[in-house]
Structure formats: C-alpha cells, structure tokens
C-alpha positions in Angstrom: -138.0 -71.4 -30.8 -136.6 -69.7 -27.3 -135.0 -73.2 -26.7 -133.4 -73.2 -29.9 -132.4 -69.6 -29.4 -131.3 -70.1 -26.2 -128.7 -73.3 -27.4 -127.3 -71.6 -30.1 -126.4 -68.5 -28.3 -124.6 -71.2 -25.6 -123.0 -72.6 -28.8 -121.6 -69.3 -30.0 -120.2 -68.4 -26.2 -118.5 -72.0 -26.3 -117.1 -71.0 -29.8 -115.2 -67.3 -28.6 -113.9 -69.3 -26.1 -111.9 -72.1 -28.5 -111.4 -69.3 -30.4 -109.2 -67.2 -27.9 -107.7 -70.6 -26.8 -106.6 -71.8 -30.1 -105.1 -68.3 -30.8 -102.9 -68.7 -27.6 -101.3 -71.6 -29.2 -100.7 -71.5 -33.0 -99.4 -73.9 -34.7 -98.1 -74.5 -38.5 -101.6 -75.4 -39.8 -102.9 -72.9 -42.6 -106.4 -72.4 -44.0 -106.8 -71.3 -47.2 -109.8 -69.8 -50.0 -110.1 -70.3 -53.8 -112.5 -66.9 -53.5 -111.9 -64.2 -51.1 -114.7 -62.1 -52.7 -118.1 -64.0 -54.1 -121.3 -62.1 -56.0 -124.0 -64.6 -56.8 -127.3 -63.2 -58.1 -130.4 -63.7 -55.4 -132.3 -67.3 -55.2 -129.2 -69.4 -56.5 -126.8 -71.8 -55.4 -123.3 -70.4 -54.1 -120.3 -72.6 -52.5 -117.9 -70.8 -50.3 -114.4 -72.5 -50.0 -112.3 -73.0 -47.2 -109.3 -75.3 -47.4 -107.4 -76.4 -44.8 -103.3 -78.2 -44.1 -101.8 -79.0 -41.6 -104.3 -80.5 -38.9 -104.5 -84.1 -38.0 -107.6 -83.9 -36.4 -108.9 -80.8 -37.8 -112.4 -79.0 -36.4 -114.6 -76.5 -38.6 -116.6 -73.6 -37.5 -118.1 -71.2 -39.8 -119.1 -67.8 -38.5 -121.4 -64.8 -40.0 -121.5 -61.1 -39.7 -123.0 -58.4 -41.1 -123.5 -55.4 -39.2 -124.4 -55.8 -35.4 -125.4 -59.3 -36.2 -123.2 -62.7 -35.8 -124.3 -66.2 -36.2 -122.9 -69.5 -36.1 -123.4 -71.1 -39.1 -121.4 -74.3 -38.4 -119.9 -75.4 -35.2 -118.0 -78.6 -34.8 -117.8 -79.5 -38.6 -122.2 -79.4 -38.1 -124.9 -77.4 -39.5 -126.5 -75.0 -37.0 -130.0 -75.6 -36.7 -131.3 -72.1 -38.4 -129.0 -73.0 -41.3 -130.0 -76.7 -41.3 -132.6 -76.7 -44.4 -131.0 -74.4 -46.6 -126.7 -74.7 -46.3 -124.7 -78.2 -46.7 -120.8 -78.7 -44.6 -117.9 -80.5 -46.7 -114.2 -80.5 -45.8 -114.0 -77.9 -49.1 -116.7 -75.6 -47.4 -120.3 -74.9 -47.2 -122.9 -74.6 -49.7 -126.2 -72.7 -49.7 -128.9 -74.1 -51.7 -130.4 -70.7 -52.2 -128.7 -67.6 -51.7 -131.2 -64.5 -50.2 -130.4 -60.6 -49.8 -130.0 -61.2 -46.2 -126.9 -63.9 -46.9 -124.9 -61.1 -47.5 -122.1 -60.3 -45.5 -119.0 -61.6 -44.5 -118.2 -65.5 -43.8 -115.0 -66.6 -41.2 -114.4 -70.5 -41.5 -112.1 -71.5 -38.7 -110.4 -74.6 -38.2 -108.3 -75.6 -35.1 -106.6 -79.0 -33.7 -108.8 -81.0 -31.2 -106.1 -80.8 -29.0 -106.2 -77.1 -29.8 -102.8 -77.0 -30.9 -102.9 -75.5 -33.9 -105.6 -72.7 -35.3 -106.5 -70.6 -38.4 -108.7 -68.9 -40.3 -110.1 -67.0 -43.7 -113.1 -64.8 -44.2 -114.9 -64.8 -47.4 -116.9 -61.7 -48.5 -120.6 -62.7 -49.9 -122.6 -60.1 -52.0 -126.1 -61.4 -53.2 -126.7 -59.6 -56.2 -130.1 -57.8 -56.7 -131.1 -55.3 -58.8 -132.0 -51.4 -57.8 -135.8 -50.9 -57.9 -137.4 -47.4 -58.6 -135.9 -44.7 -56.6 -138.5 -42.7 -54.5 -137.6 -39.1 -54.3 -138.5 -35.8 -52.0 -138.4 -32.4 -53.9 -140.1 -29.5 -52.5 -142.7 -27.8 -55.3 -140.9 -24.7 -54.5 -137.9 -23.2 -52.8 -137.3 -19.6 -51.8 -134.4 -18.1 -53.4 -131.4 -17.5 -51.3 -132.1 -20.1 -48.4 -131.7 -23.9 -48.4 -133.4 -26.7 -50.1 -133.2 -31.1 -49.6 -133.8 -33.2 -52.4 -133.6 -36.6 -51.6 -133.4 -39.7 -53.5 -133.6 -43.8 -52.3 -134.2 -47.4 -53.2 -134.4 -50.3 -50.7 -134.4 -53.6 -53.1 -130.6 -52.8 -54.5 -127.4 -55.1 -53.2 -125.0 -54.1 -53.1 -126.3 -50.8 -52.3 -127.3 -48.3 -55.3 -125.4 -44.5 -56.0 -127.1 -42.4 -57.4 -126.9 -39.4 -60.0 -129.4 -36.5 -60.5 -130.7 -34.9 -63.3 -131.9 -31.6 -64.4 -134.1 -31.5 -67.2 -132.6 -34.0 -68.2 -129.2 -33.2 -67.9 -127.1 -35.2 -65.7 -125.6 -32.9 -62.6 -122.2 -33.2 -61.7 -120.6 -33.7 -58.4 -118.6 -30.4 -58.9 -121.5 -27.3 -60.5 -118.5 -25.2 -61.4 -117.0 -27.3 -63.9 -120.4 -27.3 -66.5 -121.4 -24.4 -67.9 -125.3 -25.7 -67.6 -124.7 -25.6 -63.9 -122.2 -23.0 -63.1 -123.8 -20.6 -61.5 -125.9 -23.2 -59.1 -124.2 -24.0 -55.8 -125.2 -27.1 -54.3 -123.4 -30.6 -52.7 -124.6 -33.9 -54.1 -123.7 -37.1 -52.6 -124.3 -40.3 -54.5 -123.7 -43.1 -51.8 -126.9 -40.9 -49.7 -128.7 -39.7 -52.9 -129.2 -36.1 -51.4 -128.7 -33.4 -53.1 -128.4 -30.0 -51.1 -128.9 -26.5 -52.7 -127.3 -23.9 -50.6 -128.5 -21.3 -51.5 -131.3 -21.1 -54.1 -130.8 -19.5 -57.4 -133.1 -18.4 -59.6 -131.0 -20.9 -61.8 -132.3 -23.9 -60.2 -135.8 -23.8 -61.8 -136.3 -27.0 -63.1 -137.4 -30.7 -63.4 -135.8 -32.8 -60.9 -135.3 -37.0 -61.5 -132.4 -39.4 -60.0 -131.4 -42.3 -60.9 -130.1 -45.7 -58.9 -127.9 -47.9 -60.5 -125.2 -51.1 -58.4 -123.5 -52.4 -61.0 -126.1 -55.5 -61.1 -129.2 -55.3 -63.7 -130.4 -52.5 -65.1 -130.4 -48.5 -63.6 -133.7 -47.2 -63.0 -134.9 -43.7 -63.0 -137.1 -41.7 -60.9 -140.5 -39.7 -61.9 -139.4 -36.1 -62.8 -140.5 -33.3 -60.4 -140.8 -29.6 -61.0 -139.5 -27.5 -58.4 -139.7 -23.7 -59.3 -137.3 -21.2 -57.4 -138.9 -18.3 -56.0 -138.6 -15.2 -54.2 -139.3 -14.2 -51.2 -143.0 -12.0 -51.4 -141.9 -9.5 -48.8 -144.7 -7.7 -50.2 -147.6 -9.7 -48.8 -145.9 -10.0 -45.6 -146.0 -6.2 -45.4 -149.5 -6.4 -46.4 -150.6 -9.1 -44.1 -148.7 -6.8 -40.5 -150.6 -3.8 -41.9 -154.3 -5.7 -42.4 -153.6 -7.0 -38.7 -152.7 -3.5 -37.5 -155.7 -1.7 -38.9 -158.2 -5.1 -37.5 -156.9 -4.8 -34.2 -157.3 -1.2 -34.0 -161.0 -1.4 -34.8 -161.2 -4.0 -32.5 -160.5 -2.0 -29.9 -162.1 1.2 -30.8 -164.9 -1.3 -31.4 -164.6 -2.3 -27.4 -164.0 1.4 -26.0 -167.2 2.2 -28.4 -169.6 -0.5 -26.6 -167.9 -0.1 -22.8 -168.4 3.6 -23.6 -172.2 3.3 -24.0 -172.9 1.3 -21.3 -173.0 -2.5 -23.1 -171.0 -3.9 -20.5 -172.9 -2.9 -17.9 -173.8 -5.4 -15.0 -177.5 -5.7 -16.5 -176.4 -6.9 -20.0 -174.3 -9.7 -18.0 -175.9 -13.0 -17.0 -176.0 -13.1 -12.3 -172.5 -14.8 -11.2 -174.2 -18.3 -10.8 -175.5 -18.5 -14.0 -171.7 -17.5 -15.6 -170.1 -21.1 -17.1 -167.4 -22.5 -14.6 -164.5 -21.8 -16.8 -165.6 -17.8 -17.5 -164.5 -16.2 -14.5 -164.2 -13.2 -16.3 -164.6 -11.9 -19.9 -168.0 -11.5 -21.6 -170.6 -14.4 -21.3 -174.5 -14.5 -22.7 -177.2 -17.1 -22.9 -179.8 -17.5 -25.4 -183.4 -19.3 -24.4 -184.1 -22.0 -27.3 -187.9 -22.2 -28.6 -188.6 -25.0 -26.4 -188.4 -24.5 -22.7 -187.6 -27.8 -22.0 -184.4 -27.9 -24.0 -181.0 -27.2 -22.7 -179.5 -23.8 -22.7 -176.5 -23.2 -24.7 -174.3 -20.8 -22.3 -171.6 -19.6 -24.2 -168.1 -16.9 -23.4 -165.2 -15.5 -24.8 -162.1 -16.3 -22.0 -159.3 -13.1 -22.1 -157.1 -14.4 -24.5 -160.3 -15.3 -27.0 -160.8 -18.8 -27.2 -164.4 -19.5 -27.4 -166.3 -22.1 -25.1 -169.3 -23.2 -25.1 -171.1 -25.6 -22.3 -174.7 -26.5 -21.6 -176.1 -25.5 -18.5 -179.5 -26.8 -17.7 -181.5 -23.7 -16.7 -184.7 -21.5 -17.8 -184.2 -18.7 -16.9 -181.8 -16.4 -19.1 -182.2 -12.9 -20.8 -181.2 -12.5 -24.3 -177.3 -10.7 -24.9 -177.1 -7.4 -26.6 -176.5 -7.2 -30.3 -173.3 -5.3 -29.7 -171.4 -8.3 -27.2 -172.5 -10.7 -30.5 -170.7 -7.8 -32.7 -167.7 -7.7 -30.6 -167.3 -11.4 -30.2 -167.7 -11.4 -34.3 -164.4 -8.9 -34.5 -162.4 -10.9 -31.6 -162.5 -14.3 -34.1 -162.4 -12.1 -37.3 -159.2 -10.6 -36.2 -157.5 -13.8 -35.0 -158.2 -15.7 -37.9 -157.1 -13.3 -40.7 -153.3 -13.0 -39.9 -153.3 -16.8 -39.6 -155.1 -17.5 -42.8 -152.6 -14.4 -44.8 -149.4 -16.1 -43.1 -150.6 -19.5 -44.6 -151.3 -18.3 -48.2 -147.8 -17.0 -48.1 -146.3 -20.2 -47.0 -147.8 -22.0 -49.8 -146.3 -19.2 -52.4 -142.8 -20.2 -51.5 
C-alpha cells in the first residue's frame, strides 16, 4: 500500500508539472462536456463526458477534488490504480461502475498535445444523491428566561447536504419571528444550512415542543423526535435562601469552635504526641481510635485547614481515644461545606 501511495503521489507531481507547461503554450485545441453538472443516486452507474478537438496526438488526465483532498484519477489516458476496479477511460470520458457518497466532488479532464503544444480543460460537478437520515437534535429541558439558549439540529447520511426547518408545536418557525403572529414576540436567529437555532433572550413565549426537520431535495424529509423545553425564571428566591442557610451554618460553626477551644478540648492532652500526628497533618485537629483487635491497624485520621478530610493507616498500639466534641466539630466542618454545594445544585437543575 505505501508503495502504491508513494507512485501515485510521484504521478500527481509529474502531472502539475505538464500542467503549468501546457498552459505556457496553448494552442487552438478545445475540450468540451455534454454535462457540466451530474446528480446520480448512490450505488449506480454514472459516465462523465469530456470531448476533446483539435489534438493530433491528444493525452488525458482526469483529476478529483473535494475539499483538501485531490487525486489522479487518470493520467496518461490510464486508470490510476485506486480507481482501477471500479472506473473505466474512453476517448468520450470515464465511467464509474458504482457511484459512492465519497465520489462526490468536482472532476477536471485535461487533455494536452504530446508535444505539449496545445492544452485544455473542463471540470464537471458530481453530486451522489442520498437521502437525509433522522436528524439528531440538542434542546436543553429548560432555559432561564432572559439569557441565551442553543438548539441544535443534524444529520450525517444526507448529499447533498440537508437544511433544515424547525418546529414549534408543530408549527413551522420562520427565519424572520416578527413576521408571524405565532412567533412575534420570540426573538431568536435560525439558520438552516447549520440547523441551530439561537434564542436570545428567552421569553416566557418560547415554552414549547421543539422538532426539526432535514430535507436535500433527494428522497423523502425526515423529522426529528419532539422535545419539551419549558422557559423559566430565574428562582432568585432560593438563592437568597441558600447565602442565608450558609451564613447562619458557618456562624455556628464557629461559635461551635470558640465553644470547644473555650473549654479546654483543644488542649495538648486531647491531641495525639507529634510522632504519632499523620505526615500530611501538620497542623489542624488529628485523633486516633484503637480497633477491638490489637493486632489490627490503626485508622489515624485529621481535618487539614481548609477541611478536606484524610485518612491514613499508621501501624501503632498505642493511641488514646478523641473527645466527643473534636468528632462534633469535624461533623459541622463537612455539614457546612456540603450544604451550599448541594442547595447551589438543586437550583441548577430548576433552570
């Protein structure tokens, strides 16, 4: 396969250099097509034509493009070998046996003198022809009145490539929301070559079942699933609500602290001697509990400054049991943090 690669990448260089040779030195020949512009539905035969006058010892090379990619198809009035089993050369043009969705793209035959006196050329335009498939679309459950929602809409399987209209319950939207009444006061931009469709902003008009549909001209257009998406408003309430819970927690929390450093529960006999401490817990609380078993490992466990708990075994015996109170406060360190966190996510999922 790399040899093959290799000689017909050598074959193409060979052929841009003809190429800018034989345009240095037209002459009167001219090359001519019967179709510019050929659609042929996938998996079936196609000829593209390319006549030619002019040339007494005329040589054919047929070229392909389609995006970043070019490849000789014939050079030298010869099949390429990647084209060999599937595509046939006459002096009319070439012939593929069996067109696929990667065949489209555009086609250059080019014919010059051997003596590379004369040169010209003619593209022709191939579209395989395959239906749109079902559209897959993205529409948020909810969107929060006055800021910006995505919906999205696609299909790969189309060609040529599908456009794509949307539908509100039902009702198709138009590009332009001021001239139907249904969507007047909606304000959003809808692009059908894309298939997104952008509210800015959300209304409390724009409630409703979302579906697109995809649709190129070849077999039949197909519609999407419908999807609700509700337009909400923002609950500054619960946010409110949420600050104030985290206010009030973190002020027990620290009366909770001043309370126990106040009666002595921090003092240095409460605490475990330096060298039993874990490694990471240079500072902060830190207690160890003795298991049933004295043979078992000791679970040595701490609460770091910024309250991330850690917990390492340390193979020891010898360990005197933590206050009630460090357990209490350890309790209202976690309680705290996870509160806020768990009220910020309920409201995410309202909007």
């Amino acid at each position: 396969m790399g040899t093959k690669a290799q000689a017909e990448r050598k074959l193409l260089r060979l052929f841009v250099l003809e190429i800018l040779l034989c345009s240095l030195a037209l002459g009167s020949g001219t090359v001519h097509t019967s179709e510019p512009e050929v659609r042929i539905p996938e998996n079936n035969a196609v000829k593209l034509s390319c006549t030619y006058s002019g040339f007494s010892s005329p040589r054919v090379e047929w070229k392909f493009d389609h995006g970043d990619t070019t490849r000789l198809v014939c050079y030298n009035s010869k099949i390429t070998a990647s084209y060999e089993n599937r595509v046939t050369f006459s002096s009319s043009g070439i012939t593929f046996k069996s067109v696929t969705r990667e065949d489209t793209g555009t086609y250059t035959c080019m014919v010059s003198e051997e003596g590379g006196n004369s040169y010209g050329e003619v593209k022709v335009k191939l579209i395989v022809l395959v239906p749109p498939s079902k559209p897959t679309v993205s529409i948020p459950s909810s969107a929060t009145i006055g800021n910006r929602a995505v919906l999205t809409c696609s299909e790969q399987d189309g060609s040529p490539p599908s456009k794509y209209t949307w539908y509100r319950d039902g009702i198709e939207m138009p590009a332009n929301p001021k001239t139907s009444r249904a969507f007047s006061n909606s304000s959003y931009n809808l692009n059908p070559t894309t298939g997104e469709l952008v509210f800015d902003p959300v209304s409390a008009s724009d409630t409703g079942e979302y579906s697109c549909q995809a649709e190129n001209g070849f077999g039949t257009a197909v519609k999407s699933n419908a999807v609700r998406m509700e337009a909400v408003e923002l609950n500054v309430g619960a946010i409110v609500a949420a600050v104030l819970v985290t206010l009030i927690l973190l002020g027990i929390l620290i009366f909770g602290i001043w309370f126990a450093y106040s009666r002595g529960y921090f003092h240095s006999k409460y605490l475990l001697p330096e060298a039993l401490l874990c490694p990471s817990l240079s500072r902060g609380l830190a207690w160890c509990h003795l298991s049933a078993d004295p043979d078992t490992a000791l679970m040595c466990a701490g609460v770091v400054p910024w309250g991330a708990l850690i917990t390492r075994l340390t193979h020891t015996k010898s360990c005197g049991p933590a206050p009630s109170s460090s357990l209490a406060v350890l309790s209202s360190v976690l309680l705290t943090l996870t509160i806020p966190f768990l009220l910020f996510q309920e409201q995410r999922k309202g909007e």
